[in-house]
C-alpha positions as CSV (number, residue, x, y, z in Angstrom):
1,X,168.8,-42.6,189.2
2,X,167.4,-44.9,192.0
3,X,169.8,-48.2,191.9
4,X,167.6,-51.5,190.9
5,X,167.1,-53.8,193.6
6,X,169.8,-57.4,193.6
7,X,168.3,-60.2,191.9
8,X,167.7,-62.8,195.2
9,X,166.8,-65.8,195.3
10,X,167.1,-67.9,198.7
11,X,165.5,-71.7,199.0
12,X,166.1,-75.2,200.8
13,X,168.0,-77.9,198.9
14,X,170.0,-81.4,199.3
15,X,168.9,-83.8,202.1
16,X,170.0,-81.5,204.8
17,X,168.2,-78.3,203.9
18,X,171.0,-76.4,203.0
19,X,170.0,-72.4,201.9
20,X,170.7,-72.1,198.5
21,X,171.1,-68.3,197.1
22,X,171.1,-67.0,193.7
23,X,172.2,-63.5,193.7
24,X,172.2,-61.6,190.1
25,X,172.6,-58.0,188.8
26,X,169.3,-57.2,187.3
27,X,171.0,-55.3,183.9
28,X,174.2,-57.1,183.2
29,X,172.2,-60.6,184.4
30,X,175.4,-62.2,185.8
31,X,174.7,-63.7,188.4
32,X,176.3,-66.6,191.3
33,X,175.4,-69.2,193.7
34,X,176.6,-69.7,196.9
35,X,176.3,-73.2,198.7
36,X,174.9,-75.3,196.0
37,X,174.1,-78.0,198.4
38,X,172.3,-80.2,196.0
39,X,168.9,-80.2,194.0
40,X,171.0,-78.8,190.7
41,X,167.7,-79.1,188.8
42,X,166.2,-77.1,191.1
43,X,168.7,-74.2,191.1
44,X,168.9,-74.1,187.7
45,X,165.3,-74.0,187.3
46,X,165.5,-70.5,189.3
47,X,168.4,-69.5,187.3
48,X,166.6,-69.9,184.3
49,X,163.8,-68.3,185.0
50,X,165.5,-65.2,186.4
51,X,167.7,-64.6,182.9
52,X,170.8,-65.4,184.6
53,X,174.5,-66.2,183.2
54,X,176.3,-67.8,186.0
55,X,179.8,-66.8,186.7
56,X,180.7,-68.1,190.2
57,X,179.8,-70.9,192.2
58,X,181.0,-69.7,195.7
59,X,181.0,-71.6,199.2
60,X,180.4,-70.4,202.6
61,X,182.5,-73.6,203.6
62,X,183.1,-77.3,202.5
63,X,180.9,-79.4,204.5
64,X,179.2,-81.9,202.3
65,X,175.4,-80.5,202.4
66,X,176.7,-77.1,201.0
67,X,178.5,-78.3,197.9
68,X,176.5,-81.4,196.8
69,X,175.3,-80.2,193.4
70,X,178.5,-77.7,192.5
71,X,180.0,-80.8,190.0
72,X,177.2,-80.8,188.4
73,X,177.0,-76.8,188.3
74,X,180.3,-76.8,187.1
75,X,179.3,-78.8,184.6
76,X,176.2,-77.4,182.9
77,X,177.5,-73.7,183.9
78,X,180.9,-73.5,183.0
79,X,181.0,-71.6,186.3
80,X,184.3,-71.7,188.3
81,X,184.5,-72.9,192.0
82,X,185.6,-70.8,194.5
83,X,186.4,-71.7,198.1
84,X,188.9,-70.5,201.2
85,X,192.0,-72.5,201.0
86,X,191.9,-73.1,204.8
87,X,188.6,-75.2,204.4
88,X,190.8,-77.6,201.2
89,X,191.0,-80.1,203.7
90,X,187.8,-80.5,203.9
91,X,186.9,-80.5,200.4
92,X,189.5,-83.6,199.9
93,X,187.5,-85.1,202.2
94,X,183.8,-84.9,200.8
95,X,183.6,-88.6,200.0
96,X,184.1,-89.5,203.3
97,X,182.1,-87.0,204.4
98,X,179.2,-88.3,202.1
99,X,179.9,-91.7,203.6
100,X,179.7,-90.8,207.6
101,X,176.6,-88.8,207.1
102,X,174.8,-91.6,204.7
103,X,174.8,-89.4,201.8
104,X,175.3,-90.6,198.0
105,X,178.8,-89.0,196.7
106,X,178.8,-87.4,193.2
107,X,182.6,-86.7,192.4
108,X,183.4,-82.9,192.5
109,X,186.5,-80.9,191.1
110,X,188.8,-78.9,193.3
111,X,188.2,-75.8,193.4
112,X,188.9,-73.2,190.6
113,X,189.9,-70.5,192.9
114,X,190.7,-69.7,196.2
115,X,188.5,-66.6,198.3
116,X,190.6,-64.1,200.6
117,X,189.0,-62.0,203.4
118,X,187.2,-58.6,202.1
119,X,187.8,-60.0,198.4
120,X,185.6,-58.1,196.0
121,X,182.6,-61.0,194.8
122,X,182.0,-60.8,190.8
123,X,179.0,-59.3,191.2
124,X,176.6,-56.9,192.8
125,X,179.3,-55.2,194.9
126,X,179.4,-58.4,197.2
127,X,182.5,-58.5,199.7
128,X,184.4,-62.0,201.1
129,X,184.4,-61.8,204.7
130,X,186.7,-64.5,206.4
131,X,184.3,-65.8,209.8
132,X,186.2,-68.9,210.7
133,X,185.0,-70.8,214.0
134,X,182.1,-73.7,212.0
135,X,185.6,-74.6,210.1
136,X,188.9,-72.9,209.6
137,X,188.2,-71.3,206.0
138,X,184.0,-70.5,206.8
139,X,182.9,-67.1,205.0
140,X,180.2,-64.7,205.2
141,X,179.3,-62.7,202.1
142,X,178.5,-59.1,202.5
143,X,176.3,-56.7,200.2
144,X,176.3,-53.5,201.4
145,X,174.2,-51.7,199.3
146,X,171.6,-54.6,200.0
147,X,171.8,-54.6,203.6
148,X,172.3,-58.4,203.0
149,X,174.6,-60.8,204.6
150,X,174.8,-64.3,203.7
151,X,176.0,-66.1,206.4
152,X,176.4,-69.8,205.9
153,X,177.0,-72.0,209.1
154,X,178.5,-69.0,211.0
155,X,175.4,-67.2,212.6
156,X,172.0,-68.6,212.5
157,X,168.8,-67.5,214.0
158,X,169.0,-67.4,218.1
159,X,172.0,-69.3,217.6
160,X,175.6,-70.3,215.9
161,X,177.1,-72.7,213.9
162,X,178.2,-76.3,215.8
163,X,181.8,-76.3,216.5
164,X,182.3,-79.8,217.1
165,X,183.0,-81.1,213.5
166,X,186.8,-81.2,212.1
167,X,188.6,-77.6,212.6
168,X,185.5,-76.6,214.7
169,X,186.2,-73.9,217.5
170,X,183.9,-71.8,219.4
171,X,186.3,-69.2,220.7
172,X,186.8,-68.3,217.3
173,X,183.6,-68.4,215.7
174,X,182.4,-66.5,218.7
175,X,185.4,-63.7,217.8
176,X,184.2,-64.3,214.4
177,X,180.7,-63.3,215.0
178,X,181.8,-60.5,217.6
179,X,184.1,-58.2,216.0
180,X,183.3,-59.5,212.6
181,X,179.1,-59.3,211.7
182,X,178.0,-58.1,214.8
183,X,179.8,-54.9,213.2
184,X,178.0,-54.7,210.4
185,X,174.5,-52.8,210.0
186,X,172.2,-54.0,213.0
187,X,169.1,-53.3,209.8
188,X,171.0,-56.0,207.8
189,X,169.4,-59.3,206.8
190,X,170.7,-62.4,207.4
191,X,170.3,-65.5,205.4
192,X,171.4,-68.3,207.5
193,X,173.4,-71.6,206.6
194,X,169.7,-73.5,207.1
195,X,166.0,-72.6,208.9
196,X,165.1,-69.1,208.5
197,X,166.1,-65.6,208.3
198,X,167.1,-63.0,211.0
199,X,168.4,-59.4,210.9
200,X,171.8,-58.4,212.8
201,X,170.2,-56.3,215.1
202,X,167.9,-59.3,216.7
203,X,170.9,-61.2,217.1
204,X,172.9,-58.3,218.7
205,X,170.5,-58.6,221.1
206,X,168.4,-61.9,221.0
207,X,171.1,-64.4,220.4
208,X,171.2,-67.1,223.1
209,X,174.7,-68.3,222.6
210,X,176.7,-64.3,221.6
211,X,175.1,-61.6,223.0
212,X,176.3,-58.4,221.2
């Protein structure tokens, strides 16, 4: 039986155009969202109209435009946080965060649980993939049998992640991107932190900052 295609749903939210993505599994209709970085209404609107329960609420990293609307999530979901511990600094820090960048603060829980490197996701055979170098605890999510990579901050079209906010380093996201993604299959989609899409290939060879 030919496997049915991963429930995706990818979109702009929060004043700095963070990529919102709803993955679900189209029979059991459990579903996530990585970097719920505002707009709740607006993800839940999608959720909604796909069928979805909501079991995760998972973060690429803990800048403040990719966790604005994960309180409120939490919230109206019931859906657990999940994070990499070495990016908890950051997440004590959102308030101020909020406050350099000129952005109103909602209060947001810690997180519910903390994400280690090739950790099974809760759904749709997803895989945690630990690409520090945007900040120390910044994650990819792998889908394998989607040819899908979300990437967050980490690799974006033509380009990479800045390095020069707190725990930023560019030897490291460069390793990250190197020997970590740039491994994976070059057919693979890549859903970027913000802007468009890519595929691994085109950055393998198109990217102006690592060159495969």
């Amino acid at each position: 039986m030919e496997q049915m295609t991963m429930i995706r749903d990818t979109f702009p939210v929060g004043p700095l155009g963070c990529n919102c993505t709803i993955i679900g599994d189209p029979i059991t209709k459990k579903g996530m969202v990585i970097d719920p970085g505002g707009d709740a209404d607006k993800i839940l609107e999608y959720v909604q109209a796909r069928g979805l329960e909501i079991v995760a609420l998972i973060h690429t990293h803990a800048h403040l435009d990719h966790f604005l609307a994960s309180g409120e999530l939490k919230e109206k979901t019931g859906a657990p946080i999940y994070l990499h511990p070495d990016d908890k600094f950051l997440w004590d820090s959102l308030e101020m965060q909020c406050r350099m960048f000129g952005v109103p603060y909602t209060p947001v829980p810690d997180p519910d649980f903390w994400l280690k490197d090739d950790e099974q996701l809760c759904c749709c055979n997803g895989v945690a993939m630990h690409t520090p170098g945007h900040s120390p605890g910044s994650m990819s999510f792998w889908f394998e049998d989607q040819k899908l990579l979300i990437a967050g901050d980490t690799l974006f079209r033509r380009s990479v992640g800045r390095t020069d906010l707190w725990g930023g380093d560019h030897a490291t996201i460069e390793k990250s991107i190197r020997t970590r993604l740039y491994t994976l299959d070059e057919e693979a989609v890549v859903v970027a932190g913000h802007g468009p899409s890519t595929t691994i290939g085109e950055e393998i060879r198109g990217n102006v900052v690592v060159r495969g």
